[in-house]
C-alpha beads as a LAMMPS data file, in Angstrom:
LAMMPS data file: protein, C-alpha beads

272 atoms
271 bonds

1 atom types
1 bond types

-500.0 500.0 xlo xhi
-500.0 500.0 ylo yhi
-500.0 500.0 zlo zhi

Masses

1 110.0

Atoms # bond

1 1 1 0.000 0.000 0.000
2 1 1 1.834 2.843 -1.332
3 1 1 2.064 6.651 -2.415
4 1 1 4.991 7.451 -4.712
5 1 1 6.067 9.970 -7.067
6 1 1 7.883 8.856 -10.187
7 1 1 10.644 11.573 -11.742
8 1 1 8.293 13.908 -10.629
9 1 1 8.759 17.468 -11.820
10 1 1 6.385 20.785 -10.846
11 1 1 6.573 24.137 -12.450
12 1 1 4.232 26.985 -10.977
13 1 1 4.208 30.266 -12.662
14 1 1 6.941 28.750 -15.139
15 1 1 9.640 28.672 -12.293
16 1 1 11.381 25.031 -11.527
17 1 1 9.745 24.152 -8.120
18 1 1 10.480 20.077 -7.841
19 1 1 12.648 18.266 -10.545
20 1 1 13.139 14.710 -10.698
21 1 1 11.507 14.183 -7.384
22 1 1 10.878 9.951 -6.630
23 1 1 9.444 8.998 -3.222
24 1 1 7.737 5.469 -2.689
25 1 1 6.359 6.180 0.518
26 1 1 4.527 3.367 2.812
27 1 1 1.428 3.231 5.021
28 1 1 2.188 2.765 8.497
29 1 1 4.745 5.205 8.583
30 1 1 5.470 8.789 9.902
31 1 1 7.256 10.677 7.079
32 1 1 8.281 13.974 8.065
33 1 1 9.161 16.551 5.076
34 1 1 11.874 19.152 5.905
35 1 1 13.986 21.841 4.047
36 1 1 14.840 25.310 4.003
37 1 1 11.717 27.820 3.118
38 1 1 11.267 27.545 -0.483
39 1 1 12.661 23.905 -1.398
40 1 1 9.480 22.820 -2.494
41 1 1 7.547 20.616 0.957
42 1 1 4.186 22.174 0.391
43 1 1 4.125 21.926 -3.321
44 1 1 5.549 18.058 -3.043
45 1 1 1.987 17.813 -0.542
46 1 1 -0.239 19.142 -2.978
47 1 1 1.331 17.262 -5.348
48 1 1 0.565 14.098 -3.586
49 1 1 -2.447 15.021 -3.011
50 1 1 -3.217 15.517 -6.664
51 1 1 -3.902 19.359 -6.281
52 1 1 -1.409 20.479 -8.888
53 1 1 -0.718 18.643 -12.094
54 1 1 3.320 18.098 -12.943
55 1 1 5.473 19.057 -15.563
56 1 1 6.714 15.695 -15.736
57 1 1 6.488 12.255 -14.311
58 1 1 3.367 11.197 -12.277
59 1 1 1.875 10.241 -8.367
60 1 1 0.885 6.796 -8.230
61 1 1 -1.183 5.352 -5.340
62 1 1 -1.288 1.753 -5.017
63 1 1 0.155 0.799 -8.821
64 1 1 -2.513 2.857 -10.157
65 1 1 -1.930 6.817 -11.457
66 1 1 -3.232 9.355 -8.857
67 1 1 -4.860 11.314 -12.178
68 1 1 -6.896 7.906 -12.798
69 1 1 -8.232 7.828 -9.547
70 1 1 -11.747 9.298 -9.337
71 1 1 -11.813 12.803 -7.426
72 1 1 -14.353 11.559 -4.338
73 1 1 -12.283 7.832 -4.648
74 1 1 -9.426 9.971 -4.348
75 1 1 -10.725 12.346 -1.609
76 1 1 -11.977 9.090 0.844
77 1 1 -8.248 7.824 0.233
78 1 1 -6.259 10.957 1.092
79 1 1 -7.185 13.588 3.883
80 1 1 -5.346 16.786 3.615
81 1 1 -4.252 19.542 5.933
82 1 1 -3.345 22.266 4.659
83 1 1 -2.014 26.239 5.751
84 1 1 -5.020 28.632 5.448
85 1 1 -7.644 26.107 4.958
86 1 1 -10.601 27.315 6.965
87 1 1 -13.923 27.504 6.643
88 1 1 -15.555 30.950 4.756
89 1 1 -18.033 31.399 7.297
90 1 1 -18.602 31.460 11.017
91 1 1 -19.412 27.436 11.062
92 1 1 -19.672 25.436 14.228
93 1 1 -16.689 23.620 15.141
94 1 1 -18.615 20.457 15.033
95 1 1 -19.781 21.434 11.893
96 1 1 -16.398 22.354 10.381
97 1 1 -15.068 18.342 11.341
98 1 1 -17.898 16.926 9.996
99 1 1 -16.683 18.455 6.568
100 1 1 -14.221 15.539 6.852
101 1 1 -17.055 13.125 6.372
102 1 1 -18.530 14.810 3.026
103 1 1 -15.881 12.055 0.285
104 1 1 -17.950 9.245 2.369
105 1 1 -21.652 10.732 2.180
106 1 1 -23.793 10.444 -0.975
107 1 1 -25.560 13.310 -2.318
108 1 1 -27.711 15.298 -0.352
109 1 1 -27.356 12.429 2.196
110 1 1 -27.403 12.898 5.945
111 1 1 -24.838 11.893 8.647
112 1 1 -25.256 8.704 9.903
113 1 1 -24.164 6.493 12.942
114 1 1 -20.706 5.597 11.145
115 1 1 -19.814 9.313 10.326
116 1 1 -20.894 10.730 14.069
117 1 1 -18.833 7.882 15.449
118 1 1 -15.782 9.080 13.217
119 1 1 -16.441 12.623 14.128
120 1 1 -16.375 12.008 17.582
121 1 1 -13.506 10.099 17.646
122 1 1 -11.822 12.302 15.805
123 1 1 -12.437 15.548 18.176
124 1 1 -11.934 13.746 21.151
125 1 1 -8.222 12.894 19.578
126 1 1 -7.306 16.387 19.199
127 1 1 -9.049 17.516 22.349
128 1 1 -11.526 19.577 20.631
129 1 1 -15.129 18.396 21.607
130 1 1 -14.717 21.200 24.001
131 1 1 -15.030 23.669 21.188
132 1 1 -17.891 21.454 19.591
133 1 1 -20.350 24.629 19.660
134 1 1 -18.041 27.616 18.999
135 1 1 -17.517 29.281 15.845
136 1 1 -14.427 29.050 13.837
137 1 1 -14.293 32.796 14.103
138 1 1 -14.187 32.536 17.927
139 1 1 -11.092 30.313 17.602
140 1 1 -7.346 30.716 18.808
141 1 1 -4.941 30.210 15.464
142 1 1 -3.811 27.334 18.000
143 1 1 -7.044 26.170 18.406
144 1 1 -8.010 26.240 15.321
145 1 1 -5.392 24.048 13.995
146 1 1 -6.630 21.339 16.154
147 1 1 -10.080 21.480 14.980
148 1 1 -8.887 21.419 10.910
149 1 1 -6.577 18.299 12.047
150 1 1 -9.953 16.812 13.246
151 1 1 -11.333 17.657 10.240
152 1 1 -8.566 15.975 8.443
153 1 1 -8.735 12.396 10.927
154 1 1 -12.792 12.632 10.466
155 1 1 -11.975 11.532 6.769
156 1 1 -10.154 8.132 8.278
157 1 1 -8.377 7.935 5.062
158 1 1 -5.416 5.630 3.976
159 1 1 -3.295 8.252 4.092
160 1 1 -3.176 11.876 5.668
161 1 1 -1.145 14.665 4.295
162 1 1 -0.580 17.631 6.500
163 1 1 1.673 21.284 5.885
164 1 1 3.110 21.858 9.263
165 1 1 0.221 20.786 11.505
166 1 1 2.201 22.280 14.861
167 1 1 3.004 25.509 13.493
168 1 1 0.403 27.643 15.513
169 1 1 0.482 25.104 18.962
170 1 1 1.997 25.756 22.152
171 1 1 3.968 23.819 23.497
172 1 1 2.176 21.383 24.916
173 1 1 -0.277 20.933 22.172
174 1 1 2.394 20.397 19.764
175 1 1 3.731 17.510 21.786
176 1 1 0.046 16.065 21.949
177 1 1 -0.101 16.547 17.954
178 1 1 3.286 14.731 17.111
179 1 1 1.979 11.796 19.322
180 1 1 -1.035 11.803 17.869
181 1 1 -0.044 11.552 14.620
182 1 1 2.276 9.064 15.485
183 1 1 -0.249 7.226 16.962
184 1 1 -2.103 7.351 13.432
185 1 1 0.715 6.020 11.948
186 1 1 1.222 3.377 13.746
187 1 1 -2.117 1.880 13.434
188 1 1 -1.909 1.561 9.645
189 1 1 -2.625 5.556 8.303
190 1 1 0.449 6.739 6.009
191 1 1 1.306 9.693 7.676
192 1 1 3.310 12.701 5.762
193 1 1 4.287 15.853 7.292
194 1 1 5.691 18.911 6.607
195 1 1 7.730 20.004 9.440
196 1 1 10.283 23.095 10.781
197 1 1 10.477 21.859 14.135
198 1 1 13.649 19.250 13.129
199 1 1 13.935 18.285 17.533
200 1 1 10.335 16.886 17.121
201 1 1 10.770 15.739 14.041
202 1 1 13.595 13.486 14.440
203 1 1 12.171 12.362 17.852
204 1 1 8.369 11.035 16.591
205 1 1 9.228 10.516 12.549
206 1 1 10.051 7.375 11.344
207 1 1 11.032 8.356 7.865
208 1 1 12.795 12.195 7.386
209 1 1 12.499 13.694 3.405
210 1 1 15.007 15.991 3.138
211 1 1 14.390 18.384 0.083
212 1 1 16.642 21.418 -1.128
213 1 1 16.773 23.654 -4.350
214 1 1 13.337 21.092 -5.204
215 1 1 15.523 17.957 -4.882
216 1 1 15.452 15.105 -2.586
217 1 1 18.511 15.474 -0.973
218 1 1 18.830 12.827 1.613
219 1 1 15.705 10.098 2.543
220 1 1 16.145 7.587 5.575
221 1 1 16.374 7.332 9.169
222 1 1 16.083 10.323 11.049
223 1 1 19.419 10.054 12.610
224 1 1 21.168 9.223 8.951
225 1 1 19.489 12.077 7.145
226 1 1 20.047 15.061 9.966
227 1 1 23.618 14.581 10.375
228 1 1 25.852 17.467 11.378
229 1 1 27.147 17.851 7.371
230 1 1 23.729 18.276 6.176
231 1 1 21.894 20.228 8.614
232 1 1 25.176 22.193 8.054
233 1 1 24.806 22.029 4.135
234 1 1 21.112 22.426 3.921
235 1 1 20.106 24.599 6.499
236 1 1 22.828 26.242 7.421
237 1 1 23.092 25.528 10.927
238 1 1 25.214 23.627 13.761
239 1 1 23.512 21.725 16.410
240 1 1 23.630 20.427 19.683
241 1 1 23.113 16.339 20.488
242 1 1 22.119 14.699 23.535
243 1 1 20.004 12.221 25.269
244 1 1 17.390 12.184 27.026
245 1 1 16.935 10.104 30.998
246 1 1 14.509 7.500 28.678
247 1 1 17.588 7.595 26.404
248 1 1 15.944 8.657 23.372
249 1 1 18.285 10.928 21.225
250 1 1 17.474 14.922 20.331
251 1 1 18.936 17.887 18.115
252 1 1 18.520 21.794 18.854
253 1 1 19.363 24.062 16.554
254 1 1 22.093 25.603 17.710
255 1 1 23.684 28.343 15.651
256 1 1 24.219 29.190 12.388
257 1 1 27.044 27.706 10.447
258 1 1 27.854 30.183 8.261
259 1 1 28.246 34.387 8.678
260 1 1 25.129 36.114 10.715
261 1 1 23.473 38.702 8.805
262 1 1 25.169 41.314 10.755
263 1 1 28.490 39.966 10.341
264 1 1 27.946 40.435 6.437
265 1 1 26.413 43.681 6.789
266 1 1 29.370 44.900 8.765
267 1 1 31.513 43.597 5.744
268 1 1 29.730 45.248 3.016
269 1 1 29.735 48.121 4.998
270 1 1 33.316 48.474 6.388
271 1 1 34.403 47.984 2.116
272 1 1 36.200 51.636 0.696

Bonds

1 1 1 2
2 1 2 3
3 1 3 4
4 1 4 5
5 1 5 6
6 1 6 7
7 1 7 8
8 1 8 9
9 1 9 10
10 1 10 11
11 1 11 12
12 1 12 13
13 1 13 14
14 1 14 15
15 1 15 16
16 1 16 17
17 1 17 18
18 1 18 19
19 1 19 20
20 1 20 21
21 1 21 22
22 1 22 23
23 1 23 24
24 1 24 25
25 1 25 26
26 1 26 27
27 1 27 28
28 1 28 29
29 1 29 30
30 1 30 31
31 1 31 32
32 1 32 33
33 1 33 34
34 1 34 35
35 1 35 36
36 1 36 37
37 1 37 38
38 1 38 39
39 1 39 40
40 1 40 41
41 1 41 42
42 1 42 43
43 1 43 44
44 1 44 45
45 1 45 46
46 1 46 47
47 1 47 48
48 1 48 49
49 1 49 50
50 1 50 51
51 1 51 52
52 1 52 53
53 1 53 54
54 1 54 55
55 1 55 56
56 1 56 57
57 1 57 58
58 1 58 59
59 1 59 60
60 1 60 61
61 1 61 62
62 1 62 63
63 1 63 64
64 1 64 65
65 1 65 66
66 1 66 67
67 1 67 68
68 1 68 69
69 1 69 70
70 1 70 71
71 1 71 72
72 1 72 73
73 1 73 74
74 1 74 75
75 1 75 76
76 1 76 77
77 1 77 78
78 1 78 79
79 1 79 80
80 1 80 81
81 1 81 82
82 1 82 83
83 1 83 84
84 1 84 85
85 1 85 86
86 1 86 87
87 1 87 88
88 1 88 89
89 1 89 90
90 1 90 91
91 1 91 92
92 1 92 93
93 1 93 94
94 1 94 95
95 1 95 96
96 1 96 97
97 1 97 98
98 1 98 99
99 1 99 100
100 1 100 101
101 1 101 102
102 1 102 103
103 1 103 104
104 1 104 105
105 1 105 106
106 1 106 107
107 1 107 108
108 1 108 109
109 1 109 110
110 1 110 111
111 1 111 112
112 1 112 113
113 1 113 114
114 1 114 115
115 1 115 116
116 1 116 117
117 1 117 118
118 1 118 119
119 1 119 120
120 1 120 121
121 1 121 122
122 1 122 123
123 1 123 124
124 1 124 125
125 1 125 126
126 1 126 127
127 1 127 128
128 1 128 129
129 1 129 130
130 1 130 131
131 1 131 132
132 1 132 133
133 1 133 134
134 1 134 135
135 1 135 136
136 1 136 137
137 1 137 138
138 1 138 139
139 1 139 140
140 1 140 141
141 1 141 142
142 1 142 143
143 1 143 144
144 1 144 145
145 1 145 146
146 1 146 147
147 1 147 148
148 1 148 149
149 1 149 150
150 1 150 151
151 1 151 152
152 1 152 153
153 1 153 154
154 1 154 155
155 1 155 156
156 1 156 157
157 1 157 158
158 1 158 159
159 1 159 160
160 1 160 161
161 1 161 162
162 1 162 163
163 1 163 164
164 1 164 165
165 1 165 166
166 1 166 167
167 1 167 168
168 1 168 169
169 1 169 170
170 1 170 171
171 1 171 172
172 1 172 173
173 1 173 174
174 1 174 175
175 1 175 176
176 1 176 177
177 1 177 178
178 1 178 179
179 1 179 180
180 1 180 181
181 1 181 182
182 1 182 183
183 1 183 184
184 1 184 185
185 1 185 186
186 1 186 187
187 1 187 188
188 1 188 189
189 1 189 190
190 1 190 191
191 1 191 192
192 1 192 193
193 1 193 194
194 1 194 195
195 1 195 196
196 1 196 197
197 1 197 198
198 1 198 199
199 1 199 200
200 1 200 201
201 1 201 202
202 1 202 203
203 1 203 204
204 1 204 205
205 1 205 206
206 1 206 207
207 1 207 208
208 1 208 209
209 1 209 210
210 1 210 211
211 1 211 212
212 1 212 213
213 1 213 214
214 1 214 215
215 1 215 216
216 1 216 217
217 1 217 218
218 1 218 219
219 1 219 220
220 1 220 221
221 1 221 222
222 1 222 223
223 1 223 224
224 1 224 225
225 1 225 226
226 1 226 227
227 1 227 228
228 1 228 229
229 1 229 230
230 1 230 231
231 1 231 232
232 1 232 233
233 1 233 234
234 1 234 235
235 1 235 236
236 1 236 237
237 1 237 238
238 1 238 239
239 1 239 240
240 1 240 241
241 1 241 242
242 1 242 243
243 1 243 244
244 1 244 245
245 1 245 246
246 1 246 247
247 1 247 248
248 1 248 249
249 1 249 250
250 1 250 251
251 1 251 252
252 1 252 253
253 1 253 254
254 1 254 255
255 1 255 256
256 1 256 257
257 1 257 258
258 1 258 259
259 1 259 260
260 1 260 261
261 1 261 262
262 1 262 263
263 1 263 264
264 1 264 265
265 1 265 266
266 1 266 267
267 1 267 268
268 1 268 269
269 1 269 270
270 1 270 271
271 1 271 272
């Protein structure tokens, strides 16, 4: 049960964005996509999500070409979690989740015991049932993240697809989120992630995608793809290692590995 992307290129407003991108990605897994800002994580997302068309080379799910796949086939097989997507009007948040449900529902069809089951479920995973009668308007950006990533598990797709899904949290909610979604994973759901936060994501991520420049630049293990050389290379950064009392490994960020802004400032400015 796969998602993969074969030689896969993307060009948006005629400027290279992914080239020769291929990813066989597996359910049951916690994939984490990092880079630098403009490598090309979102766009890879949409692209697995069949929301923009490539250049060249295709998506496949399951053997079969993601542009073969019928649009609601495609939509119960795929939740996505996007930046920005929020509802157009003040909807209640129970409302909102139950959007997730809409790929499984036949026209003009009701919800039934199945769908309130999955919307439950869903809310009380990302600790939202609190919120159940609030309007998205009325809604921390914080909270609100939480109630479009119930939105997202309401679908109980194959796979779920999210663009940085901890961004707005605190803290504590954004250690609830990477469990949770590790959690997901585990019990079958192909989980892919974009992700800034490289501590948390080589702690909960099975899989890291490292992409640069719209390459795939390293693919693996967390602790083989975040070494010192290519956090160095990529990102432009040295960082600190240690262990935790459970012994589980961590990274922080630590400084940059290259000259500060200042320092070249100084230099331009300090030139005859």
């Amino acid at each position: 049960m796969s998602l993969a992307t074969e030689d896969l290129d993307v060009r948006l407003g005629g400027r290279a964005v992914l080239s020769d991108v291929t990813l066989s990605l597996e359910r049951g897994t916690f994939i984490g996509l990092v880079g630098p800002n403009g490598a090309g994580k979102t766009t890879l997302l949409r692209a697995l999500a069949g929301l923009v068309l490539p250049a060249k080379g295709r998506v496949v799910l399951d053997g079969m070409p993601l542009a073969d796949i019928a649009r609601d086939a495609r939509a119960r097989r795929i939740a996505v979690l996007f930046q920005g997507a929020d509802a157009g009007w003040p909807m209640r948040v129970r409302d909102l989740v139950a959007l997730g449900r809409l790929p499984h529902r036949r026209a003009f069809g009701g919800l039934d015991a199945t769908d309130h089951a999955a919307i439950a479920r869903a809310m009380t995973r990302t600790d939202t049932a609190q919120f159940a009668e609030r309007t998205a308007p009325t809604l921390s950006s914080g909270e609100r993240m939480r109630v479009l990533l119930a939105r997202a598990l309401a679908v109980e797709a194959e796979w779920l697809l999210a663009d940085e899904p901890i961004t707005a949290l605190d803290p504590a909610h954004q250690l609830d989120a990477m469990t949770l979604l590790r959690i997901v994973a585990s019990a079958g759901t192909g989980v892919v992630a974009v992700l800034h936060d490289l501590s948390l994501a080589a702690r909960f991520c099975d899989r890291i995608v490292v992409l640069d420049g719209g390459r795939r630049v390293a693919d693996g293990r967390p602790e083989t793809t975040l070494t010192d050389h290519r956090l160095a290379a990529v990102f432009g950064i040295t960082v600190r290692r240690g262990a935790a009392l459970d012994g589980t490994p961590y990274i922080l960020p630590w400084s940059r590995s290259g000259p500060h802004p200042e320092e070249i400032d100084a230099a331009v400015s300090s030139r005859p």
